[in-house]
Backbone bond lengths (Angstrom), bond angles and torsions (degrees), N, CA, C in turn:
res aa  C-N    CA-C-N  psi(-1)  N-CA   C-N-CA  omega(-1)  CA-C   N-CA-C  phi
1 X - - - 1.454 - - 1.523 109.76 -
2 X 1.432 107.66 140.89 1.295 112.37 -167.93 1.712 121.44 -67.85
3 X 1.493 156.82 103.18 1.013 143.91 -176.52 1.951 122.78 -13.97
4 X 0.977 124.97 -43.10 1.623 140.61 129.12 1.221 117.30 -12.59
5 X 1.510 116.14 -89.71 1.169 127.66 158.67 1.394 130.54 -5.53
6 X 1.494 94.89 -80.26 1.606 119.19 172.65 1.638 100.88 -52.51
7 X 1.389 131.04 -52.88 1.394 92.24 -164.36 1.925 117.42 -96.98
8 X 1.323 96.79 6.26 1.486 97.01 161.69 1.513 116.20 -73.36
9 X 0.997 106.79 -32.43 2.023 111.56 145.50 1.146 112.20 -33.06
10 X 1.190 96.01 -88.91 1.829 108.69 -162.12 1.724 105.55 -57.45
11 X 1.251 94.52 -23.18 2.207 93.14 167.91 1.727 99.60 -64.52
12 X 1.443 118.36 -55.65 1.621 108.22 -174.99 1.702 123.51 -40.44
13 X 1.850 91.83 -42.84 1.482 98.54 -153.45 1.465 89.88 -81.16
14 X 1.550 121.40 -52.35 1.633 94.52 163.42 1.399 166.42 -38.88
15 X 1.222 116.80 -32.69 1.259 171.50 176.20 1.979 116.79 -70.43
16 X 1.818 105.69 -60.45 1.119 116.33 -168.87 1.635 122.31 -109.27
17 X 1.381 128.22 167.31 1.458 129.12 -172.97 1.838 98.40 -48.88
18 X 1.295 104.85 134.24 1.401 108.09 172.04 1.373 114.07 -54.76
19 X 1.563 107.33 -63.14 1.594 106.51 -172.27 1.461 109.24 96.74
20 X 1.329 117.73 17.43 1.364 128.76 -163.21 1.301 122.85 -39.62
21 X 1.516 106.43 -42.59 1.358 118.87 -173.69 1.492 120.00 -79.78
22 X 1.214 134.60 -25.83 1.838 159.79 177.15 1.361 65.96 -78.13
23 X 1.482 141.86 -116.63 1.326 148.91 -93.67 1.743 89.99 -83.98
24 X 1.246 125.19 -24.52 1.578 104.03 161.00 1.285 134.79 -65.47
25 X 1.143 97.40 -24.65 1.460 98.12 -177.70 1.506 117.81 -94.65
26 X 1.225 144.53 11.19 1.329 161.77 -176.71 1.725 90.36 -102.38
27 X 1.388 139.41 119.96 1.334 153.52 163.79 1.193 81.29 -82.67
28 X 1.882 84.94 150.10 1.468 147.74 -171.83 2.007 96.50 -53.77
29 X 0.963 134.07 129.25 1.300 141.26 166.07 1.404 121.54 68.97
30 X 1.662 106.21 27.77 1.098 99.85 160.25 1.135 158.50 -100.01
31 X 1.082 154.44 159.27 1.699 151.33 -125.01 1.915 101.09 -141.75
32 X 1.795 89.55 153.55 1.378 85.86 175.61 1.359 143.24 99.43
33 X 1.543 96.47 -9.56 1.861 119.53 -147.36 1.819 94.72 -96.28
34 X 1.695 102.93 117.13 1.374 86.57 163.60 1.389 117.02 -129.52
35 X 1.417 130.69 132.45 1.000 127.89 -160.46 1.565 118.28 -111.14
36 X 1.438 119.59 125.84 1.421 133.25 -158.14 1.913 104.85 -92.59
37 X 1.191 96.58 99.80 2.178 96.40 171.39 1.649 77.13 95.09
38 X 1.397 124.27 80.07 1.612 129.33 -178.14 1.321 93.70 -78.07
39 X 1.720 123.02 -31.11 1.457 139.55 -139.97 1.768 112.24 33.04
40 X 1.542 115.41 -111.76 1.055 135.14 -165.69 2.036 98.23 -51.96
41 X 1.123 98.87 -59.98 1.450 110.45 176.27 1.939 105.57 141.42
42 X 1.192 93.28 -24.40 1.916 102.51 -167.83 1.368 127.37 -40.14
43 X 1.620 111.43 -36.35 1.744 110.52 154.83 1.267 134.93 -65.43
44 X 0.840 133.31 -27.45 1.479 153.76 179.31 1.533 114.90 -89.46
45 X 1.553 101.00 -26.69 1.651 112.20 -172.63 1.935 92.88 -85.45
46 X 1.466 114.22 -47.00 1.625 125.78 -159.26 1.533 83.06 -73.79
47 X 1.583 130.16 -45.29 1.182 95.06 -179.76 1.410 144.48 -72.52
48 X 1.389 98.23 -7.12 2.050 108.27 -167.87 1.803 73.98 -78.12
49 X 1.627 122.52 -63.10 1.685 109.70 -138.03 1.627 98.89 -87.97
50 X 1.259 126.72 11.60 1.686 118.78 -169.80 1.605 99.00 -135.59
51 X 0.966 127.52 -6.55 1.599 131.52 -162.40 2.153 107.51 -143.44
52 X 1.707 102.80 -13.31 1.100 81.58 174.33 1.323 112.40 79.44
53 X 1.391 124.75 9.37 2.065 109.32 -165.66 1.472 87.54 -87.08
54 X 1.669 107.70 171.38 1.524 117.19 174.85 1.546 102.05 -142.67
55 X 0.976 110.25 160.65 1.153 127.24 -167.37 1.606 137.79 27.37
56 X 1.648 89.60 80.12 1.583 115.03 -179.59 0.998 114.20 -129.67
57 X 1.566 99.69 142.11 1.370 134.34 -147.98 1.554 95.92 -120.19
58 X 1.824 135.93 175.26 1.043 144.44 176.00 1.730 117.89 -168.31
59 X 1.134 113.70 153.53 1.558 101.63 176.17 1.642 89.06 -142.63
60 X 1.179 122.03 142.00 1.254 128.41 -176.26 2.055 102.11 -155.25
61 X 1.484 85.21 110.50 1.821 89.17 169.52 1.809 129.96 -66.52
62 X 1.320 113.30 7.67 1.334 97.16 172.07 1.418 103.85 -120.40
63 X 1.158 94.09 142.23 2.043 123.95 -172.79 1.413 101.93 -17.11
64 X 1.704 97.74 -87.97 1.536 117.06 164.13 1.064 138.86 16.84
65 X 1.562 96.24 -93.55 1.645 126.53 165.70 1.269 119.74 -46.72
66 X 1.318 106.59 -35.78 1.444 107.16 -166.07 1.436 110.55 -85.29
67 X 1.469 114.44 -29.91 1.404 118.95 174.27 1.377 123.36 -75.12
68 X 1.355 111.03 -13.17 1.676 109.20 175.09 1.674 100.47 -91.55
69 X 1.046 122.62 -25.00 1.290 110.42 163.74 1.632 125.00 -100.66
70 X 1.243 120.52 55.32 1.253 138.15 167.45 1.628 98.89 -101.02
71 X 1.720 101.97 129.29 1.559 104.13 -172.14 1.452 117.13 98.44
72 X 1.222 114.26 -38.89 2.003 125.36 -165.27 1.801 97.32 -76.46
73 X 1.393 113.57 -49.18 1.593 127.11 -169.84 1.542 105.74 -78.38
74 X 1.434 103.39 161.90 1.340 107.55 166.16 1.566 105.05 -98.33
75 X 1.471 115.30 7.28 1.248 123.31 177.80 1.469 121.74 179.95
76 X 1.249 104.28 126.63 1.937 107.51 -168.28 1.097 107.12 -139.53
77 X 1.454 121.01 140.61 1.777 105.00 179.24 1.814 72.22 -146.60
78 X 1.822 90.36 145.79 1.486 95.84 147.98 1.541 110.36 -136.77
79 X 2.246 76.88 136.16 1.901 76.31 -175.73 1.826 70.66 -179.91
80 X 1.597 97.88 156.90 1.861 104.48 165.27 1.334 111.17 -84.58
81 X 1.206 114.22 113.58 1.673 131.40 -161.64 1.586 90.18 -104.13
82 X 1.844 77.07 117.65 1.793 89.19 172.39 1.606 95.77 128.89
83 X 1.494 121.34 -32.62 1.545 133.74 -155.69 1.822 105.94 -103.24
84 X 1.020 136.68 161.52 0.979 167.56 -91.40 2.083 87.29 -94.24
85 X 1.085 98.86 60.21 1.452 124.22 157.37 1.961 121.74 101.21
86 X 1.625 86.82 14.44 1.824 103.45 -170.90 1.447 99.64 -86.61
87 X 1.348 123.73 111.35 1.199 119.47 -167.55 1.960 82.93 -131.83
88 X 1.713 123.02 179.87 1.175 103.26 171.04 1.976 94.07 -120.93
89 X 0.824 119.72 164.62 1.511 140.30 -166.52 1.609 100.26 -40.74
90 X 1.814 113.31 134.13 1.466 95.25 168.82 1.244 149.88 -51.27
91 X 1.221 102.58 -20.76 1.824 124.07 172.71 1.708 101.79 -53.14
92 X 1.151 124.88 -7.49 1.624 111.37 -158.09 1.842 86.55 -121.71
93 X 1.479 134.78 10.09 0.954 120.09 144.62 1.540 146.58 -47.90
94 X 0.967 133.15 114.92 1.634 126.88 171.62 1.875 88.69 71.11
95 X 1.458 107.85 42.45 1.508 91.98 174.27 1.784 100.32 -123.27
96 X 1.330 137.56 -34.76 0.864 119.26 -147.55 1.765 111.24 -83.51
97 X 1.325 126.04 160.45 1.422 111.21 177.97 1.472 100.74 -100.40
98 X 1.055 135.23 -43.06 1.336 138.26 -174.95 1.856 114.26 -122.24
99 X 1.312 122.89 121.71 1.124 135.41 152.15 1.478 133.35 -105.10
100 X 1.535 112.72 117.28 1.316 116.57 -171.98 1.487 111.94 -116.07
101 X 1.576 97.67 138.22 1.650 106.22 170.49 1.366 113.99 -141.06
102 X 1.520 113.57 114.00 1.180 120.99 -168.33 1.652 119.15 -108.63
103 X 1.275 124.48 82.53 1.634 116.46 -156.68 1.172 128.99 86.92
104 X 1.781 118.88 33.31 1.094 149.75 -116.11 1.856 96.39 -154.50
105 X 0.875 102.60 -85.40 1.643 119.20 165.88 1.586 120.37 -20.68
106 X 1.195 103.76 -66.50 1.851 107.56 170.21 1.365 127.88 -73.18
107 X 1.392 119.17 18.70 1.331 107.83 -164.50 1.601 72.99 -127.62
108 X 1.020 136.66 -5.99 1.500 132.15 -153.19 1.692 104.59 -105.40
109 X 1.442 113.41 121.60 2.010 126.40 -175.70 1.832 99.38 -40.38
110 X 1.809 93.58 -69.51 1.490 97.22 -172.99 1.903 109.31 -116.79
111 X 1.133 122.60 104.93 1.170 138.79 -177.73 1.453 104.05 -68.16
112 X 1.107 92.81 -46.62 1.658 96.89 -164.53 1.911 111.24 -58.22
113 X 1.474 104.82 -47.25 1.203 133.79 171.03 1.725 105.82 -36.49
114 X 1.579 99.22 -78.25 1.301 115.89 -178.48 1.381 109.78 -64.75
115 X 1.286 139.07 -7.05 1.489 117.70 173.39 1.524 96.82 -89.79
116 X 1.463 134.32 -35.78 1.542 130.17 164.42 1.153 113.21 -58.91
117 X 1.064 135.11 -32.78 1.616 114.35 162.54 1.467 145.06 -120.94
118 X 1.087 93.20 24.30 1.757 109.15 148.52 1.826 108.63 -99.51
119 X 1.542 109.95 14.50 1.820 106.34 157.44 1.348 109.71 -85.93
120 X 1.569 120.20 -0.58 1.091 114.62 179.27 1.888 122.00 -73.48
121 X 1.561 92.25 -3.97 1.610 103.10 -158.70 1.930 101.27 -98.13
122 X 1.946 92.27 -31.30 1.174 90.04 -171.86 1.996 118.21 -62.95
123 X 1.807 109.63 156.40 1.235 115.38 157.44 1.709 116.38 -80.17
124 X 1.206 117.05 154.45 1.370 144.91 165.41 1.440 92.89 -37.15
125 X 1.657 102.96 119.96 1.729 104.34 -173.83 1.356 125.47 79.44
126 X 1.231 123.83 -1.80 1.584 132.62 -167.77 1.367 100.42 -62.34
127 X 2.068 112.94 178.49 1.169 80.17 167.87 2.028 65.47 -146.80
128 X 1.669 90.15 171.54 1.983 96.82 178.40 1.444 99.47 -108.28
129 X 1.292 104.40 129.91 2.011 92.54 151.16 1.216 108.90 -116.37
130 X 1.484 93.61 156.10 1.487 107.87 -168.41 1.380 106.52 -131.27
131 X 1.035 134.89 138.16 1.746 142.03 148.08 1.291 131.44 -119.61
132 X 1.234 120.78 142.58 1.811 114.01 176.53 1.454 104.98 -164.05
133 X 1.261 119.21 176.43 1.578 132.37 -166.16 1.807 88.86 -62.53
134 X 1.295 119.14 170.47 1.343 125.81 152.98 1.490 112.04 -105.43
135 X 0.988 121.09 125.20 1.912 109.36 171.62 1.412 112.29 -75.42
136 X 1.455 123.97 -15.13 1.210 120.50 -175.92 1.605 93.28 -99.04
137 X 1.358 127.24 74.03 1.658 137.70 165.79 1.532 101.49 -130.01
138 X 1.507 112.06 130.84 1.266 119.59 -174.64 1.506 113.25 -38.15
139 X 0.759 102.67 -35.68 1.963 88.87 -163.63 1.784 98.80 -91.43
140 X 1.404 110.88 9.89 1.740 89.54 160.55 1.456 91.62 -98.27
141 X 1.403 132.35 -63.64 1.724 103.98 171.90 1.206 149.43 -11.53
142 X 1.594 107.35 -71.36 1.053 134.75 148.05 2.080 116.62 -24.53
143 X 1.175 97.93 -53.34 1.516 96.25 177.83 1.959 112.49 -80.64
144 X 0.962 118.83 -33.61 1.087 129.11 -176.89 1.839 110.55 -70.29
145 X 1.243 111.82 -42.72 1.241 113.20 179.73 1.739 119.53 -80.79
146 X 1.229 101.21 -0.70 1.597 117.68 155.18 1.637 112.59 -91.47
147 X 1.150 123.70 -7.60 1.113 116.46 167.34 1.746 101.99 104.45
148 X 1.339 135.72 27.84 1.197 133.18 -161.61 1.843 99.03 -146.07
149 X 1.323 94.91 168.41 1.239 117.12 143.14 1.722 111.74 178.16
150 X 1.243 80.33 123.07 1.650 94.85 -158.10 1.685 122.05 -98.15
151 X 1.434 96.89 104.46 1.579 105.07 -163.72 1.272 111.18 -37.77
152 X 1.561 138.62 -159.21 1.408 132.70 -166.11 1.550 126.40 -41.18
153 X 1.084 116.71 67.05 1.584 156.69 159.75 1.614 83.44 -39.00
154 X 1.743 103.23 -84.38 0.885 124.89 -133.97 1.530 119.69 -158.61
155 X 0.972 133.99 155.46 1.805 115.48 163.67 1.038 149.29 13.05
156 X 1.425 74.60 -83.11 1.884 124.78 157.85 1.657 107.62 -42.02
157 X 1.178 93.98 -66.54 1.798 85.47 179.30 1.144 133.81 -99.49
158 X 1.631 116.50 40.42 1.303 134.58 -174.04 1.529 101.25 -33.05
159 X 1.315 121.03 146.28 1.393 122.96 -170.82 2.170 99.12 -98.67
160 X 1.289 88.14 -4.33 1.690 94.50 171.39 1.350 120.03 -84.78
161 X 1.755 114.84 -31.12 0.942 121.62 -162.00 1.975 126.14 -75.62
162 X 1.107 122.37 132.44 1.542 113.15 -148.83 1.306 111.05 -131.29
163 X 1.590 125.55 -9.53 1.852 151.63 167.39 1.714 98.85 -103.15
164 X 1.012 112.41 156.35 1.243 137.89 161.78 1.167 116.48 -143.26
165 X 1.644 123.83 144.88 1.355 120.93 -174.02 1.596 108.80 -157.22
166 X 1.262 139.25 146.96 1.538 152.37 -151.48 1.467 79.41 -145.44
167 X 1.965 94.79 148.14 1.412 100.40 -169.01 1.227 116.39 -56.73
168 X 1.744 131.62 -29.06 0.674 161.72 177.85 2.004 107.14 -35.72
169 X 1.427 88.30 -76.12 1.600 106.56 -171.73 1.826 105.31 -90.25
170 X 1.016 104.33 6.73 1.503 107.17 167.59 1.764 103.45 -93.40
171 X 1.266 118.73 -39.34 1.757 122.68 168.56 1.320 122.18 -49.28
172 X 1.580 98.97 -55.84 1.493 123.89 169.11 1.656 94.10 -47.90
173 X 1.150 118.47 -72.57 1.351 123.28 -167.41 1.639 105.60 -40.52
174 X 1.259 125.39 -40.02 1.327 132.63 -164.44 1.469 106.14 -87.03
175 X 1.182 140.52 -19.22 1.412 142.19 -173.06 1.313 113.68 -114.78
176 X 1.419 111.50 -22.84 1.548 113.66 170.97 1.647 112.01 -77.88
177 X 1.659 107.08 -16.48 1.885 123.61 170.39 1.512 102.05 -79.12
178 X 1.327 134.36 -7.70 1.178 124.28 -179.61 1.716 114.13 107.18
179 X 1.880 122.36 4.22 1.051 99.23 -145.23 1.888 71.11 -106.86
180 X 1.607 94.02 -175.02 1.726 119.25 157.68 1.879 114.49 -96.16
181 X 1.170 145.20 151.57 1.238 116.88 -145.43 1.949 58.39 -143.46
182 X 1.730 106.02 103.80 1.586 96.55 149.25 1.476 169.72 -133.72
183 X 2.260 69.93 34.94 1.541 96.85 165.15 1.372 100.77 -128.62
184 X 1.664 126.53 160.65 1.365 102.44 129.42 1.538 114.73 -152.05
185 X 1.805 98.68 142.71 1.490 110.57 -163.75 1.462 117.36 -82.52
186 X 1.084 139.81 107.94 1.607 140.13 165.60 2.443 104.14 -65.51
187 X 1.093 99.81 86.70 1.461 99.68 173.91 1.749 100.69 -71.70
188 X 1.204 108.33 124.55 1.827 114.40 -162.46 1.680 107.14 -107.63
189 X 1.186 115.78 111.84 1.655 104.49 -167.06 1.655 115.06 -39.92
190 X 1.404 100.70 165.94 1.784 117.96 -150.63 1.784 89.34 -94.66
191 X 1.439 113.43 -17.78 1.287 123.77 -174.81 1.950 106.85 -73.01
192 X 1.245 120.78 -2.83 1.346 118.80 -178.38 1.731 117.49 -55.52
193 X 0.922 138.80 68.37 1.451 149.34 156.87 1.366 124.10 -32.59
194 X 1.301 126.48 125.27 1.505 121.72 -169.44 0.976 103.73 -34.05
195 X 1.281 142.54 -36.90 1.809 143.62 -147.24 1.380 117.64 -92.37
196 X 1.706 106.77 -29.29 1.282 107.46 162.26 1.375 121.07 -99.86
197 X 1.318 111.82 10.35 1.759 121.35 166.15 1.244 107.40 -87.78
198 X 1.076 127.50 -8.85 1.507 143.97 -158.17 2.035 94.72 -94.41
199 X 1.636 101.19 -69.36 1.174 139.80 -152.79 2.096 84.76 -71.11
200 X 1.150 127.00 -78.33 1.818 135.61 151.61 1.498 87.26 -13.87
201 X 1.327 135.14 -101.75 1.401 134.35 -161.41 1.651 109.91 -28.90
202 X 1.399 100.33 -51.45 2.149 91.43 -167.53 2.286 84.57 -87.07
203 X 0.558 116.29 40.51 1.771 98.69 -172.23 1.599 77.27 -141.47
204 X 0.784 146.28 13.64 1.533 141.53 171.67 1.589 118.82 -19.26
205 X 1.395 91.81 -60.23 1.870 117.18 171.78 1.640 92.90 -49.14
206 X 0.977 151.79 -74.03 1.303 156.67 -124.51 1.401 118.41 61.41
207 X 1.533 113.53 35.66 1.530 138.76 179.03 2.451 87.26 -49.39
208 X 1.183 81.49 -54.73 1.925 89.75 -164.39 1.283 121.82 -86.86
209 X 1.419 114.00 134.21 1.787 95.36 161.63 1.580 101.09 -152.59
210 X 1.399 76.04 110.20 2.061 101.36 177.86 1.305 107.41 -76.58
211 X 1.247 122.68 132.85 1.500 134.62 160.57 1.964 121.13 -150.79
212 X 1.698 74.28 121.87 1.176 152.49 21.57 1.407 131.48 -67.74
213 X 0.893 113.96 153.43 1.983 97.79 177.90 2.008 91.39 -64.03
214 X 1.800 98.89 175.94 1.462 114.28 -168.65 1.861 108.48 -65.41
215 X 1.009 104.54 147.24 1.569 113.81 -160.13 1.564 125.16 23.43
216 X 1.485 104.35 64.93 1.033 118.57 173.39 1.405 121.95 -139.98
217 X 1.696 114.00 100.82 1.334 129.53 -150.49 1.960 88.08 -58.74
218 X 1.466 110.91 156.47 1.466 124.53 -179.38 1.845 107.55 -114.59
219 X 0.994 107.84 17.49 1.668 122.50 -169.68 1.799 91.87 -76.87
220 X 1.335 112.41 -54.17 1.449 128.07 -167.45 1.395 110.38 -57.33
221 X 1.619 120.72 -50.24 1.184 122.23 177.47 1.525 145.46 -132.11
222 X 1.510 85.67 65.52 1.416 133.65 -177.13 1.525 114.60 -125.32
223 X 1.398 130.59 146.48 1.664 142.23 -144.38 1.533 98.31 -113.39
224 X 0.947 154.96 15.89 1.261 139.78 -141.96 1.484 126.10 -59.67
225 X 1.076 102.41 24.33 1.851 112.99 172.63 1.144 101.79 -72.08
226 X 1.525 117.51 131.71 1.642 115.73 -179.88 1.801 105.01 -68.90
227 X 1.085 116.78 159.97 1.610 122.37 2.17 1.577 116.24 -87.79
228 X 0.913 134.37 162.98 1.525 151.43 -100.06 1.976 75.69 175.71
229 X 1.846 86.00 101.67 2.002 83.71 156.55 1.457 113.32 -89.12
230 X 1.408 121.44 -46.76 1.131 110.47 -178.00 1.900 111.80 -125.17
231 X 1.105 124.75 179.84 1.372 127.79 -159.55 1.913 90.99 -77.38
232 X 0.983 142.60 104.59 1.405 130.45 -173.72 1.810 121.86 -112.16
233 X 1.874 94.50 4.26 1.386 91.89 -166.77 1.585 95.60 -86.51
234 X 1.019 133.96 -18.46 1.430 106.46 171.33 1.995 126.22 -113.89
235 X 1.453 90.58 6.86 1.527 86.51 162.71 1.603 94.66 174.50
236 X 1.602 84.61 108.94 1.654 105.51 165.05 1.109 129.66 -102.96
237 X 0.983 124.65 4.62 1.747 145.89 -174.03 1.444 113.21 -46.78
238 X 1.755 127.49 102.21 0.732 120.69 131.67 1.809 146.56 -84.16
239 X 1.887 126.28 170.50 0.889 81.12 -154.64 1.738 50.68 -136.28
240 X 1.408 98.96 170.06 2.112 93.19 173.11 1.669 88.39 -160.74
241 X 1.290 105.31 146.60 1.428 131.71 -158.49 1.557 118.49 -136.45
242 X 0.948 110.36 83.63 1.240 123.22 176.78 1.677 124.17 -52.82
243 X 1.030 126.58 116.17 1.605 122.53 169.21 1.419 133.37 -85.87
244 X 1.466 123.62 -170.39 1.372 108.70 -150.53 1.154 96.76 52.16
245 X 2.117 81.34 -152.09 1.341 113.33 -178.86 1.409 141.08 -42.64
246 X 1.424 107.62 -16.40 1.406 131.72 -163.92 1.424 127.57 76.97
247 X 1.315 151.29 -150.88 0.913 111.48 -163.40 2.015 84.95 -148.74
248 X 1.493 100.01 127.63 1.807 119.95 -153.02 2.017 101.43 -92.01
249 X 1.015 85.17 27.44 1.886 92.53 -169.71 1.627 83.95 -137.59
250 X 1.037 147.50 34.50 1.903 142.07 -179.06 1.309 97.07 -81.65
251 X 1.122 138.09 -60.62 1.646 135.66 179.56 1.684 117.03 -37.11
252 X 1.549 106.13 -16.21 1.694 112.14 178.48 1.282 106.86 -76.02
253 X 1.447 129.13 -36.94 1.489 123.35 163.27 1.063 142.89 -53.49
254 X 1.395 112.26 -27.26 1.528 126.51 148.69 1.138 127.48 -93.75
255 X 1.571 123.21 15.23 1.423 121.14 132.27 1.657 153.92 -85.38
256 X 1.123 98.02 100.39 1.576 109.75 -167.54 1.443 116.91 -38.08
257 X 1.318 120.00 -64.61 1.711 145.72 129.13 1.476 128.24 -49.15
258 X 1.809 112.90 142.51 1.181 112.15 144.83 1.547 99.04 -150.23
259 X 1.826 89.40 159.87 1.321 115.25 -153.62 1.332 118.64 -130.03
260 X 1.502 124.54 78.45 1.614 132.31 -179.02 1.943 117.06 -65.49
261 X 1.152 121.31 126.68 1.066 155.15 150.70 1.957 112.36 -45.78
262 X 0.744 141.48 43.31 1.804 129.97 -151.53 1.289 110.67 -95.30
263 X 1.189 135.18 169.14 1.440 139.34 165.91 1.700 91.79 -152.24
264 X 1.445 104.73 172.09 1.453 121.00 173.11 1.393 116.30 -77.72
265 X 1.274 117.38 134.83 1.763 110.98 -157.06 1.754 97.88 -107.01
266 X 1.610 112.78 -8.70 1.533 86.29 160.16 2.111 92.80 -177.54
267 X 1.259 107.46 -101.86 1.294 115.80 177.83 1.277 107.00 -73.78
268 X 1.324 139.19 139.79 1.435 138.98 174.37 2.014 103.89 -83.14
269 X 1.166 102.61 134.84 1.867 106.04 173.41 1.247 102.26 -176.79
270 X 1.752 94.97 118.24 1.320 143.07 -166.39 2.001 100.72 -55.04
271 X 0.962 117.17 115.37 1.606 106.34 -170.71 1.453 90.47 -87.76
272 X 1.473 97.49 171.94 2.027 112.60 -175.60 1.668 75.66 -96.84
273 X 2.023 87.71 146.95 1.051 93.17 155.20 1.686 134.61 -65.29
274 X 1.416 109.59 163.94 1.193 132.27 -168.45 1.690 124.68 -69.30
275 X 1.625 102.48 131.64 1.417 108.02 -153.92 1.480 105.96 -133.09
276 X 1.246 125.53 165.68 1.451 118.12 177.98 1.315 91.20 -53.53
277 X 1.607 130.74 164.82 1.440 129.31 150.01 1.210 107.17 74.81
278 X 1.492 125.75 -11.57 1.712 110.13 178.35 1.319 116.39 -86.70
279 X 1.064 118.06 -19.01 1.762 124.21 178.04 1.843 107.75 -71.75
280 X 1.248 103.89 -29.89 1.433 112.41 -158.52 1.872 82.16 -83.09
281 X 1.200 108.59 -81.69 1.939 95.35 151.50 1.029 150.31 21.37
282 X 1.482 97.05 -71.51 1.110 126.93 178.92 1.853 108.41 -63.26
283 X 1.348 102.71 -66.00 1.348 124.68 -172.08 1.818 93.45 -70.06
284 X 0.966 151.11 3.29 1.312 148.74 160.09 1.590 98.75 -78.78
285 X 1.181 117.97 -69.43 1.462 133.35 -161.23 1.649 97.53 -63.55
286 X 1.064 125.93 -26.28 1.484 110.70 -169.97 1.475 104.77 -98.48
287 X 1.572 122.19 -14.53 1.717 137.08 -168.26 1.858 69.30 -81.10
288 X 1.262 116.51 -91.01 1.389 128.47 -175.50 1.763 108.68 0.92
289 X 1.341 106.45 -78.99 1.355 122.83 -176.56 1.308 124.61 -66.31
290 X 1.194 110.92 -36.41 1.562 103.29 171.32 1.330 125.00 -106.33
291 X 1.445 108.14 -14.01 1.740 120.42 178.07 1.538 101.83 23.81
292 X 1.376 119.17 -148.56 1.677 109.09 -152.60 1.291 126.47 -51.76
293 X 1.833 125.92 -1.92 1.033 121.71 -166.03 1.764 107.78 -110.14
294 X 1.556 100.78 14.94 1.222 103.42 175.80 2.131 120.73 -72.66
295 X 1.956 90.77 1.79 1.230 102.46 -166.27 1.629 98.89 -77.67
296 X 1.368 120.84 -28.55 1.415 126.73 168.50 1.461 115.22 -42.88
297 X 1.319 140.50 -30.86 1.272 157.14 -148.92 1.686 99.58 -118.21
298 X 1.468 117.01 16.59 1.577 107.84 179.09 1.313 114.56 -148.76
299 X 1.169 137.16 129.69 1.435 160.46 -130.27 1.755 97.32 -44.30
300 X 1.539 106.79 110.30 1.429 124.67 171.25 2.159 99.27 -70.04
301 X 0.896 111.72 -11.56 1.733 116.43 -167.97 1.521 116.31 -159.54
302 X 1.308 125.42 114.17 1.218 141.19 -178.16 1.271 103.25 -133.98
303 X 1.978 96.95 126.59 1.697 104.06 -169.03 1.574 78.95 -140.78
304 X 1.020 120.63 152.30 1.505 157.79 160.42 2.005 124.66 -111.15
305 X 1.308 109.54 99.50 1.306 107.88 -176.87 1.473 100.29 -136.04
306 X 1.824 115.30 -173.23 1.401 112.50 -162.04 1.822 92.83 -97.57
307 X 0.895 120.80 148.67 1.642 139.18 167.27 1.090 124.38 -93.61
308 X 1.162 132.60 110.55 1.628 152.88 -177.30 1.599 97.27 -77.89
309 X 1.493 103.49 128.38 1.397 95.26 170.40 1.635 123.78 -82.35
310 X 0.991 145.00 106.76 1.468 131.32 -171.36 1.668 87.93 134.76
């Protein structure tokens, strides 16, 4: 790589969202990696100059992006791959070892579709990462049970964004595409304060769920464009209480992110696109076929840590 080269790199990785959490999990010298919505370029860039990877490729649909990384890849295309005849060259069959999509997932009509056929790219053993918003994170609750949800808020409510998925139905999402799901990451907001590490520790059960979570002002993520159902600027506090047992998934609310691990769980087959009633279908035919051994196909490792934004 040309001296040039290299530091229009090192401008991305300085410059752009780390990606901290994707770029750990990709080992030291690896090859092959192509990453779908590269955006800025900074994951793909930190991995060639900090990790040593070789031969990565990217396709990213906006103009922009794609033109500052012309030259950096051993391969870049921009175009929506998968859509109305953008496929990438046969040589790139059964070649790639790693495919990453980070914020990728929710912006996408049929997910389900497109995670079955971009397995067409993967090699024998590959593995996918995936990341996207969680909808089950307090402050989409939290906003909804005021009667809102308030387009570019925030992240969260990207005004692009058109899927939603809970760790839950993001798995589902991944095994009903054909894959094996064999991590999965709960990214836990960066906002965790001794007091609500405190408050998480005795709430173990997930008997509680405060929102805002504990010392966490509600000014920030709240809409206040009228109309306005109830008076909320000085106390919006909900509090919701789960019975029984309580509820053994509570750590998903304080995840901003989640982050699947996948590989191909057996024969690759291209699903039809997506129809009223085909998901529901879908999830019949695979209960059907795999009945109890569909437990093979669901997260061998679940870790929960704090998430850096950037």
């Amino acid at each position: 790589m040309a001296a040039s080269d290299q530091d229009r790199m090192r401008e991305k990785v300085n410059k752009g969202p780390k990606r901290n959490d994707l770029f750990n999990v990709v080992p030291e010298g690896s090859s092959r990696i192509l990453e779908i919505g590269y955006g800025e370029g900074t994951l793909i860039s930190r991995l060639k100059l900090e990790k040593n990877c070789t031969e990565l490729y990217g396709i990213e649909t906006h103009d922009g992006h794609f033109k500052s990384m012309e030259g950096l890849l051993d391969g870049n295309w921009n175009m929506y791959i998968g859509e109305n005849g953008n496929h990438l060259p046969d040589q790139y069959w059964d070649f790639f070892n790693w495919i990453i999509m980070h914020d990728v997932l929710e912006h996408i009509y049929d997910p389900w579709y497109f995670l079955s056929y971009v397995q067409r790219y993967l090699a024998p053993g590959a593995k996918l990462l995936l990341a996207c918003p969680n909808a089950m994170y307090w402050q989409t609750i939290f906003s909804l049970l005021h009667g809102d949800f308030p387009y570019g808020l925030d992240g969260h409510f990207n005004e692009e964004h058109i899927r939603w998925f809970t760790p839950k139905s993001m798995i589902e999402l991944a095994i009903l595409s054909g894959l094996r799901v064999e991590e999965s990451h709960l990214l836990l907001t960066s906002k965790i304060t001794p007091e609500l590490q405190q408050f998480l520790n005795q709430n173990s059960e997930g008997r509680l769920l405060p929102m805002p979570p504990k010392n966490i002002g509600h000014q920030g993520y709240l809409n206040f464009f009228p109309p306005n159902l109830n008076d909320l600027y000085e106390n919006a506090d909900i509090e919701v209480m789960f019975k029984g047992q309580g509820n053994n998934a509570h750590l998903a609310f304080y995840a901003v992110k989640i982050m699947l691990v996948c590989s191909v769980a057996g024969d690759r087959r291209e699903l039809p696109r997506v129809r009223v009633g085909s998901v529901k279908r879908l999830r019949q035919q695979m209960l059907e076929e795999k009945g109890e051994a569909i437990a093979e196909l669901l997260p061998r490792e679940w870790k929960a840590y704090v998430w850096q934004s950037g």
